[in-house]
C-alpha positions as CSV (number, residue, x, y, z in Angstrom):
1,X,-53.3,146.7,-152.8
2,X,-49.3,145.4,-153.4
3,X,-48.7,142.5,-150.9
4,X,-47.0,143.6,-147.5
5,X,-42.9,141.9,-147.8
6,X,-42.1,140.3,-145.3
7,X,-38.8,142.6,-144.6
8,X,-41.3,145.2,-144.6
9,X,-43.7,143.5,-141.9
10,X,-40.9,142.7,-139.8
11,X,-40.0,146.5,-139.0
12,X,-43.4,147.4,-138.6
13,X,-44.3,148.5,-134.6
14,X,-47.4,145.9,-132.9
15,X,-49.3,149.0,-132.8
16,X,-49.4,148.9,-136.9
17,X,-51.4,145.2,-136.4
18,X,-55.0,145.2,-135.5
19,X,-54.3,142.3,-133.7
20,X,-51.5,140.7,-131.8
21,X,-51.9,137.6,-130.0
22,X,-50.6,136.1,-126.9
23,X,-47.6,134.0,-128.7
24,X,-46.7,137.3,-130.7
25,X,-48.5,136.9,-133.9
26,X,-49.5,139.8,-135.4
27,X,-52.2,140.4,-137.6
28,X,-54.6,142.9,-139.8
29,X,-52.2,145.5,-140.4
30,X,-53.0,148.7,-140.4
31,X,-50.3,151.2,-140.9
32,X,-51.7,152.7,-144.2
33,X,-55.3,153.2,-145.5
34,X,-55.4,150.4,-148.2
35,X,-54.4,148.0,-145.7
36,X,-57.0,149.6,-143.1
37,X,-59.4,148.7,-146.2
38,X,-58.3,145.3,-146.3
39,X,-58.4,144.3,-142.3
40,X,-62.0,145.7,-142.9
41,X,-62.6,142.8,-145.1
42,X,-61.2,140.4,-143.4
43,X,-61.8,140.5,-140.3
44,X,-64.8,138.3,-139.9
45,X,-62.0,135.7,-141.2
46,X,-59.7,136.2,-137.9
47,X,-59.8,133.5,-135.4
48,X,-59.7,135.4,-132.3
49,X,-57.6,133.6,-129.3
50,X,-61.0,135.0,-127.1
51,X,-64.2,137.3,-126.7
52,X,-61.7,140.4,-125.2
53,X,-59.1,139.8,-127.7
54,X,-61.6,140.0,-130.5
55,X,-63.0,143.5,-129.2
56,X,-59.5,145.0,-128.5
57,X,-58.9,143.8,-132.1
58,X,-61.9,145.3,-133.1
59,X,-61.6,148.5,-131.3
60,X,-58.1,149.3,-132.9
61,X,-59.2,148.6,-136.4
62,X,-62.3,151.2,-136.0
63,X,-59.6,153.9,-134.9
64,X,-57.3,153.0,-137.5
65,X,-60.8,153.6,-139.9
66,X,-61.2,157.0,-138.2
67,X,-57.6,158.1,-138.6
68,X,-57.9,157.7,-142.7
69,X,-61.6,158.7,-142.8
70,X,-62.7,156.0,-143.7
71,X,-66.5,155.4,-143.1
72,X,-66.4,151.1,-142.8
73,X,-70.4,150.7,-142.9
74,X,-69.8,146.9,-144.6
75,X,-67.8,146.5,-141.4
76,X,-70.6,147.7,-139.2
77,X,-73.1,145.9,-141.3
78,X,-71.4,142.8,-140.2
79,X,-70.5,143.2,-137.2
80,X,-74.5,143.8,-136.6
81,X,-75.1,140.6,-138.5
82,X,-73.0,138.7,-136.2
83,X,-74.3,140.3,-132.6
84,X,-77.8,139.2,-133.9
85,X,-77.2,135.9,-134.8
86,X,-74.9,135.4,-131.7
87,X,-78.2,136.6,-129.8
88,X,-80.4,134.6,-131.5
89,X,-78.2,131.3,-130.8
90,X,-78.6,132.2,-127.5
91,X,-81.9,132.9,-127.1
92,X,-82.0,129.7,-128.8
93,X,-80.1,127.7,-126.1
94,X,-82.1,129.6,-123.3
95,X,-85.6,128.6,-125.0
96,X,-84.6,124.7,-125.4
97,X,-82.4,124.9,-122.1
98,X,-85.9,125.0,-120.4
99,X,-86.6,121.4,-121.9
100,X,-90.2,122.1,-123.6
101,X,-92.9,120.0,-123.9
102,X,-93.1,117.3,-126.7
103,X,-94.6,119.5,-129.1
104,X,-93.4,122.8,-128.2
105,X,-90.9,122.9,-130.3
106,X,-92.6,125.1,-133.1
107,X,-93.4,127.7,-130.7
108,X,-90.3,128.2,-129.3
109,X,-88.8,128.6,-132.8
110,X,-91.5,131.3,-133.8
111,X,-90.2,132.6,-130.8
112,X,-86.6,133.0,-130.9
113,X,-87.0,133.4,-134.5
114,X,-89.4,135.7,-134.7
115,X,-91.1,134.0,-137.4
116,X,-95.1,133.4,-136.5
117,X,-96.0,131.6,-139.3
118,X,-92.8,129.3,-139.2
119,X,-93.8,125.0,-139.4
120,X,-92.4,122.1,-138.0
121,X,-93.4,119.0,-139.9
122,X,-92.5,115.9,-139.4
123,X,-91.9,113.2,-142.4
124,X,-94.3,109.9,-142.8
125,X,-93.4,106.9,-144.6
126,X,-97.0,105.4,-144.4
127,X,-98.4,108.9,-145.6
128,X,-95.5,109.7,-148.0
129,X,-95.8,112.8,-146.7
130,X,-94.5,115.5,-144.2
131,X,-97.3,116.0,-141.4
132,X,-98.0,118.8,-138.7
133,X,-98.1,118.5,-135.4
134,X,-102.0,116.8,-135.3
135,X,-100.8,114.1,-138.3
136,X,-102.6,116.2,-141.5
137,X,-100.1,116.0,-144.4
138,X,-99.0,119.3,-145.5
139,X,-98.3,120.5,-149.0
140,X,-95.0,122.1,-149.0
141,X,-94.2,125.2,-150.8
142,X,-94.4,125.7,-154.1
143,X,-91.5,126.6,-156.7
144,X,-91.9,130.6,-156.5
145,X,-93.6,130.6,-153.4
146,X,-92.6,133.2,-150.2
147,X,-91.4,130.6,-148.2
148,X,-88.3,128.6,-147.9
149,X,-87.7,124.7,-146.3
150,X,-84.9,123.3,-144.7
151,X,-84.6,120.0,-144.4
152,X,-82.9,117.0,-141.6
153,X,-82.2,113.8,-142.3
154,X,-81.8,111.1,-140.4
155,X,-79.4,108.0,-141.7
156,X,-80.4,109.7,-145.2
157,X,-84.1,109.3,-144.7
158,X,-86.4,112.6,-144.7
159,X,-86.8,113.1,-141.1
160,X,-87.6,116.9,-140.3
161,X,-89.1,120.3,-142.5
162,X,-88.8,123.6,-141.2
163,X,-91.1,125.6,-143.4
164,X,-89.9,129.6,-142.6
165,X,-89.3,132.8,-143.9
166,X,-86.0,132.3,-146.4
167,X,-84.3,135.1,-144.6
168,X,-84.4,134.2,-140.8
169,X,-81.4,131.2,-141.9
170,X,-79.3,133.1,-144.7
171,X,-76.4,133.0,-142.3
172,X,-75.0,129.8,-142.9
173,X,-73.4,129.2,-138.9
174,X,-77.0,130.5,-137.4
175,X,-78.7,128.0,-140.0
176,X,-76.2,125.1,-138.3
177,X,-77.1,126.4,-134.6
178,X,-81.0,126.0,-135.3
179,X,-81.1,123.0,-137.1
180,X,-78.2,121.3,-134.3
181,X,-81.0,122.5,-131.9
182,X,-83.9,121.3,-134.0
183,X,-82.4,117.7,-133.9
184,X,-81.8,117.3,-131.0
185,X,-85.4,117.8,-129.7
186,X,-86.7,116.3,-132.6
187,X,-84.4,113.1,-131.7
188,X,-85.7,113.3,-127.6
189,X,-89.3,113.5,-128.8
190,X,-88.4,110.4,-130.6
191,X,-86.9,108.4,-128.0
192,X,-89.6,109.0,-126.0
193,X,-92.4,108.3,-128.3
194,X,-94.3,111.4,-129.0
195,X,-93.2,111.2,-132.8
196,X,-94.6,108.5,-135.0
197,X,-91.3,106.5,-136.4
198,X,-90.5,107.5,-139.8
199,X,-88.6,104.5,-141.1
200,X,-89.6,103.2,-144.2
201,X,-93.3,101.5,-143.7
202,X,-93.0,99.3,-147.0
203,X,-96.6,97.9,-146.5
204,X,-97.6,101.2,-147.6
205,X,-95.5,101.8,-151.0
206,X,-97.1,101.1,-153.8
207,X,-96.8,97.3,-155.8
208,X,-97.6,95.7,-159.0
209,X,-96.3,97.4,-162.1
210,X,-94.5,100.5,-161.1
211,X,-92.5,103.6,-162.2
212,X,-88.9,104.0,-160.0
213,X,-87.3,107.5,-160.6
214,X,-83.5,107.9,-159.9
215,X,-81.4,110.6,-159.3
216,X,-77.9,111.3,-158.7
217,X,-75.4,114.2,-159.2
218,X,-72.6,115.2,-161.6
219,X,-69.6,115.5,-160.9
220,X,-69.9,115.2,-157.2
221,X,-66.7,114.6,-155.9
222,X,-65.5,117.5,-157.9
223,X,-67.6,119.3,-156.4
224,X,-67.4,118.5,-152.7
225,X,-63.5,119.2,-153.1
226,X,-64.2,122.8,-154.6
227,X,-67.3,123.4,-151.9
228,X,-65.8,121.1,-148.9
229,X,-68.3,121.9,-146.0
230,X,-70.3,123.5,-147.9
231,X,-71.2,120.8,-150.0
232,X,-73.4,120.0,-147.5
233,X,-75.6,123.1,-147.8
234,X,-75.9,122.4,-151.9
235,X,-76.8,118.5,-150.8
236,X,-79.4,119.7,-148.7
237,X,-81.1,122.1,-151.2
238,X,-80.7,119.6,-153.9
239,X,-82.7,117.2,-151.5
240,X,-85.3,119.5,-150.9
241,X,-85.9,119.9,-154.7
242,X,-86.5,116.8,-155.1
243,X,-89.0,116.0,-152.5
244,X,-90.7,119.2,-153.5
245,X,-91.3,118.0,-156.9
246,X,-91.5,114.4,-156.1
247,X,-94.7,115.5,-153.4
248,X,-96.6,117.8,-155.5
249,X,-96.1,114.6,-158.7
250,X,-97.5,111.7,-156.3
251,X,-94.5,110.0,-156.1
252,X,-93.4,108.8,-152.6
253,X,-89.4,108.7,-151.9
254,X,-87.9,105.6,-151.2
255,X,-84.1,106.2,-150.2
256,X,-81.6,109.0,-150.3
257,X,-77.8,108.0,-149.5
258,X,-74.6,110.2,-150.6
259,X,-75.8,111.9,-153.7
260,X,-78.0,109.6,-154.9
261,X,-82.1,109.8,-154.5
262,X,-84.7,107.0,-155.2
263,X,-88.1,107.2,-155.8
264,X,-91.2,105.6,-156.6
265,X,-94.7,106.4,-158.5
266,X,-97.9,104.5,-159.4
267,X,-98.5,106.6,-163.2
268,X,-95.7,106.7,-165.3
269,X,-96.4,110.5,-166.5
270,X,-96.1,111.4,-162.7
271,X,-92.6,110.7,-162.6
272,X,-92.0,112.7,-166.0
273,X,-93.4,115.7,-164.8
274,X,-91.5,115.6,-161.5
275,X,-88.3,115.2,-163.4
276,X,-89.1,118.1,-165.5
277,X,-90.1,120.2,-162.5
278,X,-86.5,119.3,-161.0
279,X,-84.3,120.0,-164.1
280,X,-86.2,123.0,-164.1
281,X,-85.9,124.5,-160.9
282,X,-82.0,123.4,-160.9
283,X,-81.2,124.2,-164.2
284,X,-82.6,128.3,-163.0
285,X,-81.1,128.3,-159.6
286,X,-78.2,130.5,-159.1
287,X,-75.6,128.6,-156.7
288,X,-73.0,130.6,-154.5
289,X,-69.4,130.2,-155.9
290,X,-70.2,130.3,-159.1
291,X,-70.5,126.1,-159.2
292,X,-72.6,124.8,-161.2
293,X,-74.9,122.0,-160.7
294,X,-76.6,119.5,-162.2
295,X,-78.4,115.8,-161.6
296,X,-78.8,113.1,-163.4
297,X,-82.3,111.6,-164.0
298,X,-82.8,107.7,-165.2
299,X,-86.8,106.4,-164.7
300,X,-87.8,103.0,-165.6
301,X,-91.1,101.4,-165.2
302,X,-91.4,97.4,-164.2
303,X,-92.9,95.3,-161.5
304,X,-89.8,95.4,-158.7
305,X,-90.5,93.0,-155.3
306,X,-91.7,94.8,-152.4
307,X,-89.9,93.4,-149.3
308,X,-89.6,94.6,-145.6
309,X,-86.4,96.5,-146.7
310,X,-88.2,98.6,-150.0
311,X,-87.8,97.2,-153.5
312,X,-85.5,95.2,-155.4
313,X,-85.1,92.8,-158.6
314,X,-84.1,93.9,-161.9
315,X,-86.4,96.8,-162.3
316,X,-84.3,98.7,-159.6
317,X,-81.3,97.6,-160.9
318,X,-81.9,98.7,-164.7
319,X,-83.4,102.2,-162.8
320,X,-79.9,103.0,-161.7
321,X,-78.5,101.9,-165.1
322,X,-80.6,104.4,-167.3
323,X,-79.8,106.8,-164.3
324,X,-76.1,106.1,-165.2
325,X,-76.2,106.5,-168.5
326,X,-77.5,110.3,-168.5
327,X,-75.6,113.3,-168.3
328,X,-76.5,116.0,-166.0
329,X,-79.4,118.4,-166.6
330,X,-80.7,115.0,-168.7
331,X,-83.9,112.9,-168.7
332,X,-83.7,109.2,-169.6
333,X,-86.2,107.1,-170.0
334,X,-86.8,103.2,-170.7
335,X,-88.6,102.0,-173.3
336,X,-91.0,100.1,-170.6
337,X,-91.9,103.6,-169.5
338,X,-92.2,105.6,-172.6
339,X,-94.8,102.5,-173.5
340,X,-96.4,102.9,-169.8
341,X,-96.7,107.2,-170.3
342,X,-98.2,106.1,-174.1
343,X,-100.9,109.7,-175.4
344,X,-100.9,110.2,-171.1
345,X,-97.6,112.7,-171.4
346,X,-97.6,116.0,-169.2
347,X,-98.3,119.1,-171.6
348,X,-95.1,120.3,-173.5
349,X,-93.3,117.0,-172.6
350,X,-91.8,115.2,-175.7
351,X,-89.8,112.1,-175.8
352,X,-86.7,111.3,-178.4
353,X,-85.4,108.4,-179.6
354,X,-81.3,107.7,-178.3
355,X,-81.4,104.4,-179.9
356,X,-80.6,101.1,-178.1
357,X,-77.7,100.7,-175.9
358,X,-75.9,97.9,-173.5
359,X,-76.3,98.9,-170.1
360,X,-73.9,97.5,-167.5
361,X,-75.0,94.2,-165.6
362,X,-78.5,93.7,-168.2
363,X,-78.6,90.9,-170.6
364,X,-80.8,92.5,-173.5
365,X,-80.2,96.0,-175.2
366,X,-82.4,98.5,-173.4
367,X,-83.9,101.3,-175.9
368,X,-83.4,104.7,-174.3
369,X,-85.7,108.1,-174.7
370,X,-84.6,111.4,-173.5
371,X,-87.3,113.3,-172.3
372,X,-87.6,117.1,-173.7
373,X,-89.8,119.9,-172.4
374,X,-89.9,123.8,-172.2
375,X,-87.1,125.2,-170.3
376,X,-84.5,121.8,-170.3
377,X,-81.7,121.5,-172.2
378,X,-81.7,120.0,-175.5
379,X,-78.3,118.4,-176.8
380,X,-76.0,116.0,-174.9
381,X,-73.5,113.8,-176.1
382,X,-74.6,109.9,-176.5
383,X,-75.5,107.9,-173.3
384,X,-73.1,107.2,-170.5
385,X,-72.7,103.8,-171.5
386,X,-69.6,102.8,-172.3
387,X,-70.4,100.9,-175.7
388,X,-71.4,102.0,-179.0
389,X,-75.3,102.0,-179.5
390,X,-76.3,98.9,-180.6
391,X,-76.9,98.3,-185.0
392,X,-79.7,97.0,-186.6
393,X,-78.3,95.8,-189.6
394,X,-79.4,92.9,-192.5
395,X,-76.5,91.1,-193.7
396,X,-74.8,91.7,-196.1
397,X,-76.6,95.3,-196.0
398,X,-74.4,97.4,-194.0
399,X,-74.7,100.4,-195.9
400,X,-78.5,100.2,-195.8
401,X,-78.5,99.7,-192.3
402,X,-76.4,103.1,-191.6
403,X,-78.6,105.0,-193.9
404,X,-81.7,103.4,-192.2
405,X,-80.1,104.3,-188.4
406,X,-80.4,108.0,-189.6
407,X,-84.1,107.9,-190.2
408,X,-86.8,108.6,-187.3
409,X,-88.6,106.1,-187.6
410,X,-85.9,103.2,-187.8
411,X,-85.5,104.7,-184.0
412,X,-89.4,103.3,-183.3
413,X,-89.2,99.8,-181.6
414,X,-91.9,97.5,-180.9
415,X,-92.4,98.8,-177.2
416,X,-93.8,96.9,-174.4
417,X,-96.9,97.5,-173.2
418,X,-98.1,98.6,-169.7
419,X,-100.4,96.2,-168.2
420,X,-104.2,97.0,-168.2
């Protein structure tokens, strides 16, 4: 359809608009049948000065439909879409209006949802876990599974999981009503003490030698200007991946803030496999808008202080190091935890040698070991690190030591061990 010129708009009659407002600004013009086509489209896209104006609006595009015989069923389709979740916001309001019962909140969701087997569970620090309503950690849903999670935070800590049937919330502004809804009971119940706190209960993370697991995503700023709001919705999913896999591995999350994601596990090999699971699941996951997206993943394994605030020392920092120095879709271990994982690797996971490197802030070359597996990507370009990896050379050898960088096993370092 050729854009409508403005000389051409101008003599146009209001009755040719779809919409005229209360200032004189008309819109959705529909004086032909390609343009009748096109107010069809985007008229979801109008905002409407109220309710009446909408259906007068509304009432004139039909007729304009009917004139050119045109049969708008993606219109209708729509326009059902939007009475139902209009209704179900509502039924929403009416249902919490009536200020339930601590606890009741699950019901009245089945209810106004119509969703019988839908779960509220609530997230534990000291259980690592998300519980039900009588404190029993439940598993949530598998990669594959029929059900779908959506997930609240609170100050970027886990704080609510509404297990449900993945359709009920596909429309992004009734998914915003609910979960609005959602916290706010969820945030009552808490201020008046009928839901265990959920800040982070560090006398019940694990200590001594340790595996940390990082996470953070590429390109992130690129891609909050492309998806603006939205953004939040890919956050949010990208979370819930991550606690997913973290939960089924063992590990216990520690912190998530902006992009970023922090965990902890007590076996070395449970961290692998979670990453794997993660890189997986992301790297088959078809995101709207044709974006594309993709974490990076640094693990290191060391003996961090536990203190009232969570962990800290130089095993968290070089964490976030090897985290910075992968690419996304990568895997990027230390040497300390290729040494701690030792014959104990996951089936089909593999471990190659990216030579040592320099990371920022860290007084010793660190040896770095992507991790490979079925179904992750293979090639990247050297670590994020700034520097040129760092030579093993004899003096007075130089040539001897390029030839012997080349070689697998001049890759093999002496690596510490885990403790017994």
């Amino acid at each position: 359809m050729s854009r409508l010129k403005t000389r051409k708009r101008a003599r146009l009659p209001d009755r040719a608009f779809a919409y005229v407002d209360s200032r004189g600004r008309r819109r959705l013009p529909v004086h032909d049948k390609a343009h009748v086509r096109n107010a069809l489209a985007r008229f979801n896209q109008v905002a409407f000065e109220d309710d009446a104006a909408r259906e007068r609006a509304r009432q004139r595009l039909l007729n304009a439909a009917k004139k050119y015989r045109i049969v708008p069923v993606g219109f209708i389709t729509g326009e059902l879409r939007s009475e139902r979740r209009h209704a179900t916001a509502g039924r929403l309001v009416i249902e919490l209006g009536r200020n339930p019962a601590p606890g009741e909140l699950e019901q009245r969701l089945r209810t106004v949802l119509r969703d019988p087997t839908l779960a509220v569970l609530h997230w534990s620090d000291a259980s690592g876990a998300y519980l039900d309503g009588t404190g029993t950690p439940v598993p949530l849903p598998a990669e594959g599974d029929q059900r779908g999670v959506t997930y609240l935070e609170r100050q970027g800590r886990p704080m609510t999981a509404v297990v449900h049937d993945p359709t009920i919330l596909d429309d992004p502004a009734l998914a915003q009503t609910v979960l609005d809804a959602v916290r706010f009971v969820v945030e009552k119940d808490r201020l008046h003490g009928q839901i265990q706190a959920t800040s982070t209960d560090a006398a019940a993370l694990p200590t001594g030698f340790v595996t940390l697991l990082m996470t953070d995503i590429e390109a992130s700023t690129a891609l909050l200007r492309r998806l603006g709001d939205r953004y939040g919705t890919v956050l949010n999913d990208v979370r819930g991946i991550l606690r997913a896999a973290v939960s089924r591995a063992g590990g216990r999350e520690i912190d998530a803030r902006a992009d970023e994601f922090f965990a902890v596990f007590e076996r070395a090999p449970s961290a692998s496999e979670a990453a794997v699971a993660v890189q997986r699941e992301l790297g088959d996951r078809a995101w709207s808008d044709g974006v594309e997206v993709r974490i990076r993943v640094g693990i290191h394994s060391g003996r961090p202080t536990l203190t009232d605030v969570g962990y800290i020392g130089v095993a968290v920092h070089t964490t976030a190091r090897v985290c910075s120095a992968a690419h996304g879709g990568q895997i990027v271990v230390s040497a300390a935890t290729r040494a701690a994982i030792g014959a104990s690797a996951p089936t089909g996971i593999r471990f190659r040698g990216l030579g040592r490197h320099r990371l920022p802030g860290l007084p010793d070359a660190e040896m770095l070991f992507q991790v490979q597996a079925p179904g992750l990507r293979v090639k990247f370009p050297g670590p994020r690190t700034g520097r040129h990896p760092v030579r093993r050379r004899q003096p007075d050898e130089r040539r001897a030591g390029l030839e012997n960088r080349t070689r697998p096993e001049a890759r093999q370092l002496e690596l510490p061990q885990p403790p017994a």
